[in-house]
C-alpha positions in Angstrom: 48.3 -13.9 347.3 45.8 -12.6 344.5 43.1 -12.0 347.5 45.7 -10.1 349.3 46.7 -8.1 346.4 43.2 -7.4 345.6 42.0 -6.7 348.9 45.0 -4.0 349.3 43.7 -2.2 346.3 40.0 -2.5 346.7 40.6 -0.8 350.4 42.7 2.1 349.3 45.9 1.3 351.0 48.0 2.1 347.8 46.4 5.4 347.2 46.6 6.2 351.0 50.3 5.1 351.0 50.9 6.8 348.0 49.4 9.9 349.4 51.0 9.6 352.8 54.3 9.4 351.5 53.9 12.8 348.4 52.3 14.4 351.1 55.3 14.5 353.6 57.3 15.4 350.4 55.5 18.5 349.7 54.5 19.6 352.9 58.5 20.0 353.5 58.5 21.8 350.6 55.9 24.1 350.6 57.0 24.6 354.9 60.4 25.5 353.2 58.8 27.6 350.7 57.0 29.8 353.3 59.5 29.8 355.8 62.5 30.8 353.3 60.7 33.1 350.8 57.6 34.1 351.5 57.5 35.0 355.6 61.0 37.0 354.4 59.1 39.2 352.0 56.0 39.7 354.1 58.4 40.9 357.4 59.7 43.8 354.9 56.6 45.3 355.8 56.9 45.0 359.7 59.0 46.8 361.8 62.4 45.4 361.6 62.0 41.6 361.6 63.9 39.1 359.4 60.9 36.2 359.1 57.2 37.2 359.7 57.5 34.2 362.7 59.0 36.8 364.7 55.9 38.8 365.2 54.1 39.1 368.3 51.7 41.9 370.3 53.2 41.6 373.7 49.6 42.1 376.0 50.7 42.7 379.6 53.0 39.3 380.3 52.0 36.9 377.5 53.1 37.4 373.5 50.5 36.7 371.5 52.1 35.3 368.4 50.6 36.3 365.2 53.5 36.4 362.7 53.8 32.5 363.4 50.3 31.6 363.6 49.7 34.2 360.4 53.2 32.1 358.8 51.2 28.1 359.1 48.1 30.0 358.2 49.7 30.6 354.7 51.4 27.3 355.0 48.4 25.3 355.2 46.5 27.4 352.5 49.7 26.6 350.0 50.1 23.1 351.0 45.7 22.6 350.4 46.3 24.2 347.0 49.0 22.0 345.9 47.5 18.8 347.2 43.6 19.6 345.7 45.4 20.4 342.2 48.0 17.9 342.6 44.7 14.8 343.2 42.7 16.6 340.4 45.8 16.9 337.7 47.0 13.6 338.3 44.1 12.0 338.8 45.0 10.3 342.0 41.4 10.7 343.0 41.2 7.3 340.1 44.3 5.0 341.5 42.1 2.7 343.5 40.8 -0.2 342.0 36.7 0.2 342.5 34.5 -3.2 343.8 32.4 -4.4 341.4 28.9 -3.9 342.5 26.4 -6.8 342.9 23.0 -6.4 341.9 
């Protein structure tokens, strides 16, 4: 049971879980956080829209939708933030046990 244990930890699995599972945590949140505060605000600016999603540029047939890609532009930019500051201030980057190196 100590190999498994060990071999778990040298490979990164817990940091990887660990990650995996904050990460759908604060992506939810930060998605929220967009969607329900910030796209809002921005869409004061526009022309009478109540999220940012809503914007499009209609070209002949097709809707080119650049509120919403404009709205998971932000969304991935907040989320990268949180995650890079989250590793560095917690020192995640550390939780993996290292191999010991022969030679």
């Amino acid at each position: 049971m100590r190999g498994f244990i060990d071999f778990i930890r040298e490979q990164g699995v817990v940091g990887f879980a660990v990650g995996f599972i904050l990460g759908g945590a604060i992506s939810a949140l930060v998605k929220s956080f967009i969607e329900d505060i910030v796209s809002p605000v921005l869409a004061l600016g526009t022309s009478n829209l109540s999220t940012l999603t809503e914007a499009y540029l209609q070209v002949g047939s097709a809707k080119i939708m650049w509120g919403s890609f404009l709205n998971d532009l932000i969304n991935f930019i907040v989320l990268a933030f949180v995650v890079y500051f989250a590793v560095k201030i917690l020192k995640l980057d550390k939780l993996d046990k290292k191999k010991d190196k022969v030679g």
